[in-house]
C-alpha positions in Angstrom: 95.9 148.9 92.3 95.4 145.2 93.5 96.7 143.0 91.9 94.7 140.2 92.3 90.8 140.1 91.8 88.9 139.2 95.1 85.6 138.5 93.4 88.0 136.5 90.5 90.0 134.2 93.4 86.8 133.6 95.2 85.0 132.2 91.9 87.8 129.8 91.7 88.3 129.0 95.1 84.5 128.4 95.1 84.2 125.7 92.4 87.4 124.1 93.8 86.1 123.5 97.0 82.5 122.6 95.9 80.8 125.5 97.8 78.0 128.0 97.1 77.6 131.5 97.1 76.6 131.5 100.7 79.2 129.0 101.8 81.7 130.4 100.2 80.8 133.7 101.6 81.4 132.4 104.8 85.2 132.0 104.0 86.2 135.7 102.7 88.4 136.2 105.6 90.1 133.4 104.4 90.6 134.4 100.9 91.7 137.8 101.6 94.2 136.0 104.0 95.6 133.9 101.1 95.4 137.2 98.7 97.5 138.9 101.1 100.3 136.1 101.2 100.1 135.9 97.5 100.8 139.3 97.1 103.8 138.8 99.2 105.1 136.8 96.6 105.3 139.0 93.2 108.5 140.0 91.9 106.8 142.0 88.9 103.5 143.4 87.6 102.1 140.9 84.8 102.6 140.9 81.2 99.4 140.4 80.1 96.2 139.0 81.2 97.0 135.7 80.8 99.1 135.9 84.1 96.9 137.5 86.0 94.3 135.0 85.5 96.5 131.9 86.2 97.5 134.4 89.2 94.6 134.3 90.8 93.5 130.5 90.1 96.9 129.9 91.9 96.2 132.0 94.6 92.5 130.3 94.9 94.5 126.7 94.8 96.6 128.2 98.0 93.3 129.1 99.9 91.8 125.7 98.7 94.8 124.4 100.4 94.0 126.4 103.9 90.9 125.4 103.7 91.1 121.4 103.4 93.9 121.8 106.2 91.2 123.3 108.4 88.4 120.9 107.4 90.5 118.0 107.8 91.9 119.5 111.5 88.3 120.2 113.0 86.4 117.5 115.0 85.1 114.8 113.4 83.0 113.1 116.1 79.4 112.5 115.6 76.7 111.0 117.5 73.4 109.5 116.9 69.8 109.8 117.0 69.9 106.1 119.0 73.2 107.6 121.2 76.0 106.0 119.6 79.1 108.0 119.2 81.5 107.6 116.2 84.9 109.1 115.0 85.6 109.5 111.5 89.5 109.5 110.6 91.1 112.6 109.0 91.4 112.0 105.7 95.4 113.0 104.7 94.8 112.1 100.9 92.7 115.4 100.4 95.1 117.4 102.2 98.0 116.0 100.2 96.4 116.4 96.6 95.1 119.9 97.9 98.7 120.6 98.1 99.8 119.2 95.0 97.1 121.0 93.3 98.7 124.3 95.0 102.1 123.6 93.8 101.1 122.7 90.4 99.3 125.6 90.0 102.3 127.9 91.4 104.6 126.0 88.9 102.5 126.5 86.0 103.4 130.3 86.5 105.8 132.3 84.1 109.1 132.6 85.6 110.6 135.2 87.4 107.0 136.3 88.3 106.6 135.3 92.1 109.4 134.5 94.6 110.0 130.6 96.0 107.9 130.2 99.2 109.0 126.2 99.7 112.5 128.0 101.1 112.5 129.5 104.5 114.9 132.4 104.3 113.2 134.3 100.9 116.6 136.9 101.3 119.8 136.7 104.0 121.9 139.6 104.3 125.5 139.4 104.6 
């Protein structure tokens, strides 16, 4: 059984990022990319509903994250109908508040539910 709702994560991570049904279509790899980390993460099956929903709206603000990382990384140089060429600046202030969006959401989580992912080494032996 999943634990996480793909049609439930990509509702959320739709309205976050603004995108319709098409668009956000587009981006399914992407959420079953960030369902799989996600899943990673669980220490223990939820209580009750209410976890499961703020589950997957934390899991949509972690592919919400990817996905401003890789709009703010692609190109960003445009040219005109007259010729001209222009550069537009990555914009580091929707990356950053994409990511304090993610960790807000992971911290509003019941504890002992998902494992620490800010740590490098989840476990060392010995």
């Amino acid at each position: 059984m999943e634990r996480l709702d793909i049609a439930a994560v990509t509702g959320y991570f739709g309205t976050l990022a603004q995108l319709t049904e098409e668009e956000t279509a587009a981006y399914q790899p992407m959420v079953k990319s960030g369902i799989a980390y996600f899943d990673r993460l669980f220490k223990r099956d939820y209580s009750d509903d209410a976890e499961k929903q703020l589950s997957e709206y934390a899991c949509a603000c972690k592919v919400f994250f990817d996905f401003t990382v890789l709009k703010s990384a692609s190109q960003k140089t445009y040219s005109t109908p007259t010729g001209g060429i222009y550069s537009r600046i990555s914009d580091d202030v929707a990356v950053k508040s994409a990511e304090q969006l993610m960790r807000r959401a992971m911290a509003a989580l019941p504890e002992g539910l998902i494992s620490d992912d800010g740590f490098i080494f989840e476990g060392v032996a010995g």
